[in-house]
C-alpha positions in Angstrom: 2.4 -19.7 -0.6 3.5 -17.2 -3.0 2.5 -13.6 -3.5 3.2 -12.1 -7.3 3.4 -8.3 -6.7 2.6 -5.9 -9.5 4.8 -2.3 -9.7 2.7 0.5 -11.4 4.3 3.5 -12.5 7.2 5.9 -11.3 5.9 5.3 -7.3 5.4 1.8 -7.9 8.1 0.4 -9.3 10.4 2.8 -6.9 9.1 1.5 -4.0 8.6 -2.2 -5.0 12.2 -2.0 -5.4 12.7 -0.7 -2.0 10.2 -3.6 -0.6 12.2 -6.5 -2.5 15.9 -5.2 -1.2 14.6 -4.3 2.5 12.8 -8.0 2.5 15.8 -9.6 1.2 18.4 -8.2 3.2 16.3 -8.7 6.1 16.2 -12.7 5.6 19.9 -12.9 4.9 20.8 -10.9 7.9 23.6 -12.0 10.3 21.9 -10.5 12.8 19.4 -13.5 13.3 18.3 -13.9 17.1 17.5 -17.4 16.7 19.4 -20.9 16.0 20.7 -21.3 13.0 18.1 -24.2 11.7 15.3 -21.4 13.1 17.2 -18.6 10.5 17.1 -20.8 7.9 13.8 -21.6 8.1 12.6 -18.1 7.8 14.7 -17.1 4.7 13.0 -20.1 3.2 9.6 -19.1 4.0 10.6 -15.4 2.3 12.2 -16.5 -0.5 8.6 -18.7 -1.5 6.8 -15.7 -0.8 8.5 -13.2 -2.7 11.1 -14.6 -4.7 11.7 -17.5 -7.2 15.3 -18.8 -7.7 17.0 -19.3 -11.1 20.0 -22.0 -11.9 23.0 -19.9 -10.7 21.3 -19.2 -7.0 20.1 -15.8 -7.9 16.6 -14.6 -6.1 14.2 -13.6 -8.7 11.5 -11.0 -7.5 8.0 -12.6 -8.6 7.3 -9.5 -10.0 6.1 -7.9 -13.3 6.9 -3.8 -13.6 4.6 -1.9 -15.6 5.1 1.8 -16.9 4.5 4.1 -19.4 8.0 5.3 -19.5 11.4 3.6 -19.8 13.2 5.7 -17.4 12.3 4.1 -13.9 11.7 0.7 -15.0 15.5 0.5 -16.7 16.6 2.4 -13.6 15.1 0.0 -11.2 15.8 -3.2 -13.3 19.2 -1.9 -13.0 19.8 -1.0 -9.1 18.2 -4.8 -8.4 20.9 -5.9 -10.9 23.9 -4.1 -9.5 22.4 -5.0 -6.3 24.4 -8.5 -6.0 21.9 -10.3 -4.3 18.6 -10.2 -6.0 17.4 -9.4 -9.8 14.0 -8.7 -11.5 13.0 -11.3 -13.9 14.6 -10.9 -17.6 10.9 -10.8 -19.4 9.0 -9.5 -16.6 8.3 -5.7 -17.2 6.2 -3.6 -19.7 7.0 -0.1 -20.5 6.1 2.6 -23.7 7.8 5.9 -24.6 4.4 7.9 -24.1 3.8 8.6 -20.3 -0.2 9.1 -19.1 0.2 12.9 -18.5 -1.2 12.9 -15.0 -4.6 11.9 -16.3 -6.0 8.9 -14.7 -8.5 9.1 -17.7 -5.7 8.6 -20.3 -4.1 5.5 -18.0 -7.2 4.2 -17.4 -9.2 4.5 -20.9 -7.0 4.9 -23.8 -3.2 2.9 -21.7 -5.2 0.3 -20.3 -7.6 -1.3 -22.6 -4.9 -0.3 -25.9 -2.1 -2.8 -23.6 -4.2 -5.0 -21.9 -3.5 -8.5 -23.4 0.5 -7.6 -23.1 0.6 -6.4 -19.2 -1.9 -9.9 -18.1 0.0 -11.8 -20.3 3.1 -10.8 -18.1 0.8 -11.4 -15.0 -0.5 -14.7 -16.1 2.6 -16.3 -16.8 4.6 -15.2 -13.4 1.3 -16.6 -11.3 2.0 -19.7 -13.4 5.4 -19.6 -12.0 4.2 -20.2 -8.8 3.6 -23.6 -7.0 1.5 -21.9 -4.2 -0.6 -18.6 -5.3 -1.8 -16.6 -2.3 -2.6 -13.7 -4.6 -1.5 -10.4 -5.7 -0.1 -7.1 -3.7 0.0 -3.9 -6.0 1.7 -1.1 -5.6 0.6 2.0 -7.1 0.3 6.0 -6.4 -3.3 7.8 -6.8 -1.9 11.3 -7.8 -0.6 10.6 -11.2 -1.7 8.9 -14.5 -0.7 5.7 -14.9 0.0 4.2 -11.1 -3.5 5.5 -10.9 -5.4 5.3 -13.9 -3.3 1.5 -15.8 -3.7 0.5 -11.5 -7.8 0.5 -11.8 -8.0 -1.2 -14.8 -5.6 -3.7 -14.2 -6.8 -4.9 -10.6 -10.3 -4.8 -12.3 -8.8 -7.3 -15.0 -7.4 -9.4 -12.0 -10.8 -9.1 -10.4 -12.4 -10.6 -13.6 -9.7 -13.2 -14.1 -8.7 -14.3 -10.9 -12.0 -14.1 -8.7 -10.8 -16.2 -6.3 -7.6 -15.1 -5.2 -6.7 -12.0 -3.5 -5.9 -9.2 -4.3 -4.2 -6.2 -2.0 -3.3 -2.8 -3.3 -0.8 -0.6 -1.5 -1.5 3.1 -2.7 0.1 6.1 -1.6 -2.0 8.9 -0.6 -0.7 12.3 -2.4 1.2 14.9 0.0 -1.9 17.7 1.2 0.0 20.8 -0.6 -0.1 19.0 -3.9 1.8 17.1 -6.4 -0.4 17.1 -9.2 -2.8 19.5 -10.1 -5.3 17.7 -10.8 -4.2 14.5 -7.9 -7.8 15.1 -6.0 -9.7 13.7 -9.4 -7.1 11.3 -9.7 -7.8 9.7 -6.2 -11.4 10.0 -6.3 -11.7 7.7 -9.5 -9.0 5.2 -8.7 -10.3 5.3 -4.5 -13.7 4.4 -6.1 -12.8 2.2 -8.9 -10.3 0.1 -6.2 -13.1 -0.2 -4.0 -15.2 -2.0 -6.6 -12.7 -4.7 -7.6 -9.7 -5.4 -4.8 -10.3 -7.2 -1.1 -8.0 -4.6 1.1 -6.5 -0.8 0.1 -3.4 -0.4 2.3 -3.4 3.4 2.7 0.0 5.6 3.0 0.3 9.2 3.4 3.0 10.7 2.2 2.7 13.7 4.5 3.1 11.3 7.3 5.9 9.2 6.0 7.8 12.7 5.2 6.7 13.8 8.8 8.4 10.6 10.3 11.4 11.3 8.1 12.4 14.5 9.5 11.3 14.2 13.3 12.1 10.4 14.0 14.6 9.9 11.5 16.7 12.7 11.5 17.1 13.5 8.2 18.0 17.1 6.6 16.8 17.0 2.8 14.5 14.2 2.8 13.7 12.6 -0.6 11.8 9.9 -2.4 14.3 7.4 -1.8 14.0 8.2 2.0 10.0 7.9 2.2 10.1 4.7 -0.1 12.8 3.0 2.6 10.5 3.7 5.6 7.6 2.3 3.6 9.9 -0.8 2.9 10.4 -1.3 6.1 6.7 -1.0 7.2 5.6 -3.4 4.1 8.5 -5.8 5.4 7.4 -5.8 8.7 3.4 -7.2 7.7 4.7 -9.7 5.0 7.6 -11.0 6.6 7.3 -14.5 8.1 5.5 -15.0 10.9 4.5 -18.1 13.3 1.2 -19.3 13.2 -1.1 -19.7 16.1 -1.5 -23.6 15.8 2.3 -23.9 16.1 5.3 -21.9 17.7 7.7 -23.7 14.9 5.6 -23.6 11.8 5.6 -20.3 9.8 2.5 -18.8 8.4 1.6 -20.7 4.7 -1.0 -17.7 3.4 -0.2 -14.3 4.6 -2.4 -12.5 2.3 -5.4 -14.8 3.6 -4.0 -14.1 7.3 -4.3 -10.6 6.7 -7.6 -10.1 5.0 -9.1 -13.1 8.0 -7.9 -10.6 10.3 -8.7 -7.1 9.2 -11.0 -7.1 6.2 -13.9 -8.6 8.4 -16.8 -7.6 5.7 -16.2 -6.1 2.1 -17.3 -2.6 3.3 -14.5 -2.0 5.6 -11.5 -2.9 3.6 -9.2 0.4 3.8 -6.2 -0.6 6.3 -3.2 1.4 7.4 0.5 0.6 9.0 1.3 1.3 12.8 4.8 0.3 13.6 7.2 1.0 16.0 10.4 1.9 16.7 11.4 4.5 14.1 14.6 5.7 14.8 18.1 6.6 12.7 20.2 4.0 13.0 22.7 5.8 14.8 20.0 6.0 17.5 19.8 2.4 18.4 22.7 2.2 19.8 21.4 4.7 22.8 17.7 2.7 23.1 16.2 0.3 25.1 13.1 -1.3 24.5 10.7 -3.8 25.9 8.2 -5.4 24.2 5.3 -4.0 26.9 6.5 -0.7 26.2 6.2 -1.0 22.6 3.2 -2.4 22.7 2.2 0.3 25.1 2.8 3.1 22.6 1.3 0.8 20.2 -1.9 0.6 21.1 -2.5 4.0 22.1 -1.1 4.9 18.7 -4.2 2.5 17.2 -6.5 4.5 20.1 -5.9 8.1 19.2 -5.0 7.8 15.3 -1.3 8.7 16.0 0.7 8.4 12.7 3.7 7.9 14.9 4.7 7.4 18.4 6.1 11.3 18.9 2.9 13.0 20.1 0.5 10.7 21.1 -2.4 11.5 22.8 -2.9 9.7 25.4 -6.1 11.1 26.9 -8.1 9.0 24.4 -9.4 6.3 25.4 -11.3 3.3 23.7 -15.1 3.1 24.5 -16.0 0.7 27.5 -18.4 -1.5 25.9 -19.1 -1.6 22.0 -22.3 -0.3 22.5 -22.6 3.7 23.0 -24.4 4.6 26.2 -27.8 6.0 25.6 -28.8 9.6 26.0 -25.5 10.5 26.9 -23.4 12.5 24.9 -19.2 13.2 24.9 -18.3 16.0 26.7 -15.0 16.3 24.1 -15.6 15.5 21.0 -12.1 15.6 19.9 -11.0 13.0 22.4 -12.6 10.3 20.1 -11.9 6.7 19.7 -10.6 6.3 16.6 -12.2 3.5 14.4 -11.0 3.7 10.7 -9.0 5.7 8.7 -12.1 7.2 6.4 -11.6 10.6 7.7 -8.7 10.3 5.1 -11.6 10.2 2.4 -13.6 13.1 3.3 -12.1 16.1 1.4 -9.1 16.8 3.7 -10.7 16.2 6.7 -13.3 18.4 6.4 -17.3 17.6 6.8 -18.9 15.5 4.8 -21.2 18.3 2.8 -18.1 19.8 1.9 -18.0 17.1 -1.0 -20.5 19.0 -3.0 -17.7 21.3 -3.4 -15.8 18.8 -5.8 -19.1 18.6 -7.5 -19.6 22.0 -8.2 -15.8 22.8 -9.0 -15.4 22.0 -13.0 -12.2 23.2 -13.5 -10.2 20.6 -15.5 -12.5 18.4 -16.2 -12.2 18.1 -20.0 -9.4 17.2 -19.5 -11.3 13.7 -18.2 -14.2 13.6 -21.2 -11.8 13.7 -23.9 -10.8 10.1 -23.0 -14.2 9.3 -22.1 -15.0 10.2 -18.6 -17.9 12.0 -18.1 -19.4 13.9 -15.7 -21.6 11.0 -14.3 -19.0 9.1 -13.4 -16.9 11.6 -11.0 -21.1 12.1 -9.7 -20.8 7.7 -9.3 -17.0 7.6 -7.9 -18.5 10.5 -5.2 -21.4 8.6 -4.3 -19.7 5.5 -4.1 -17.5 7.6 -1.7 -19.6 9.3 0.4 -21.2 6.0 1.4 -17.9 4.4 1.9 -17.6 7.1 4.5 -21.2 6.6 6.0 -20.6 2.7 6.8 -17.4 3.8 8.4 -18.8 6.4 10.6 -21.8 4.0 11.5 -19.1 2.1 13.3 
């Protein structure tokens, strides 16, 4: 089944790209480990996934790009081009020559609605494209304007349009020290607004990408292009084909389904993250051994103790014996917790739930919101929608 993935702004459309090349260069690799009727069986499963194929043998990513700037689409359109092996499609992206400003508000109100009609009419007729939907992966940032802001109010059109199929949106949590000014709001109304209207919210921070960069990786002077190849690679490694459990020969047909089956278990738990190791500079491997209970090893404990990557891990954690919690006793060390969700990402920087009201009371900036018709009330709704997001995760 087919997945049609829609790029959203500067950070979407860069790492969409990324995701596309890493997935395609993985299924043509000579590197294959298996018989050659077994290799071509998995670029075949890919290529339905993520690509359709045109007269002259060129993979087309099923794909539309949406922006609110020419820049990075016309860069990106052109990389996949000079690329060789894959292309976008001719018709398939929508861009202006006014940008959103960093304002969710503007993307959301004044971008959204004003180019609706074009941007799902680009969706509608790659879907159609399709002999098999599975659904929709989105890729989109939460610091700026339009990733953000055009990201909200298009997965709430897909919502509205496309009830039954599913919908998964990768967003990429903004660096702690701050790219945006104002990227807090920002995350707060798209968190909220995403929560209402997609099935799963695939969570990446960019502090911990960067982190893995520099101390796994190697590298000097990291930049974008760096972090959007290790999130490639993670995003390859959970929509890549995989066998199914009825059959050690038959791939997978619905790996969004798989997934949300899996890990989105009831609609109030629907925030997932990426665990995946090794990560290593390629001039690394060379030196390495692995075995797959050794990986699995640091895996799990990396799931255990909330361990962005396998440097560090606590291993003094340890999961509770029984799901229940023992009565009238209480943990001796309450920072050796078992680690249960990923919604400590939600409270204000990891800090204590009250501290919220904070965000409340803090005004600064916020006309810049009610000009475009965001009020007050509804940063009060996308906090309370929030804060019980984080309640049903900590009553775990």
């Amino acid at each position: 089944m087919s997945i049609v993935t829609v790029q959203l702004g500067q950070c979407g459309n860069q790492i969409g790209f990324e995701v596309f090349d890493a997935l395609l260069r993985d299924s043509q690799s000579s590197h294959g480990l298996c018989c050659k009727r077994e290799n071509e069986a998995y670029q075949a499963s890919c290529k339905e996934r993520f690509f359709s194929e045109e007269e002259n043998g060129v993979p087309v990513a099923r794909a539309v790009l949406v922006d609110m700037e020419p820049k990075v689409i016309n860069q990106t359109l052109s990389k996949a081009a000079q690329s060789g092996r894959w292309k976008y499609g001719q018709h398939a992206c929508f861009c202006q020559k006014q940008g959103s400003g960093n304002n969710w508000a503007y993307g959301y109100s004044v971008h959204g609605p004003r180019h609706e009609e074009s941007i799902m009419n680009l969706i509608r007729k790659e879907v159609e494209k399709c002999d098999s939907f599975s659904g929709f992966f989105i890729i989109m940032s939460m610091a700026g304007g339009t990733g953000s802001g055009i990201g909200a109010f298009v997965t709430q059109n897909l919502q509205d349009q496309y009830s039954n199929s599913l919908k998964m949106n990768q967003i990429i949590w903004p660096y702690g020290t701050g790219e945006v000014i104002v990227q807090n709001y920002n995350s707060i109304l798209t968190l909220s607004h995403l929560y209402r209207s997609s099935d799963a919210l695939l969570v990446h921070e960019n502090d911990a990408v960067h982190k893995i960069c520099a101390k796994l990786m190697n590298i000097k002077q990291i930049s974008f292009s760096d972090i959007n190849q290790v999130l490639a690679h993670q995003l390859g490694s959970v929509f890549q084909p995989t066998y199914s459990a009825e059959s050690s020969f038959h791939y997978r047909r619905n790996p969004l389904g798989d997934l949300m089956e899996h890990l989105v278990p009831h609609p109030e738990f629907k925030m997932l993250s990426v665990r995946n190791v090794p990560h290593m500079s390629e001039n690394s491997l060379a030196y390495s051994t692995f075995t797959w209970a050794g990986l699995l090893k640091h895996l799990r404990q990396m799931l255990i103790s909330n361990a962005k990557m396998e440097e560090g891990i606590d291993w003094h954690v340890r999961p509770p014996s029984s799901g229940l919690p023992s009565l009238g006793k209480k943990s001796l060390n309450k920072d050796l917790h078992f680690n249960t969700s990923i919604a400590n990402l939600v409270i204000l920087r990891g800090k204590d739930v009250q501290s919220a009201d904070v965000g409340k009371k803090f005004r600064a900036y916020i006309h810049q919101y009610t000009k475009f018709g965001i009020e007050e009330e509804d940063f009060l709704d996308s906090f309370t929608s929030l804060e019980q997001v984080v309640a049903s995760y900590c009553n775990l």
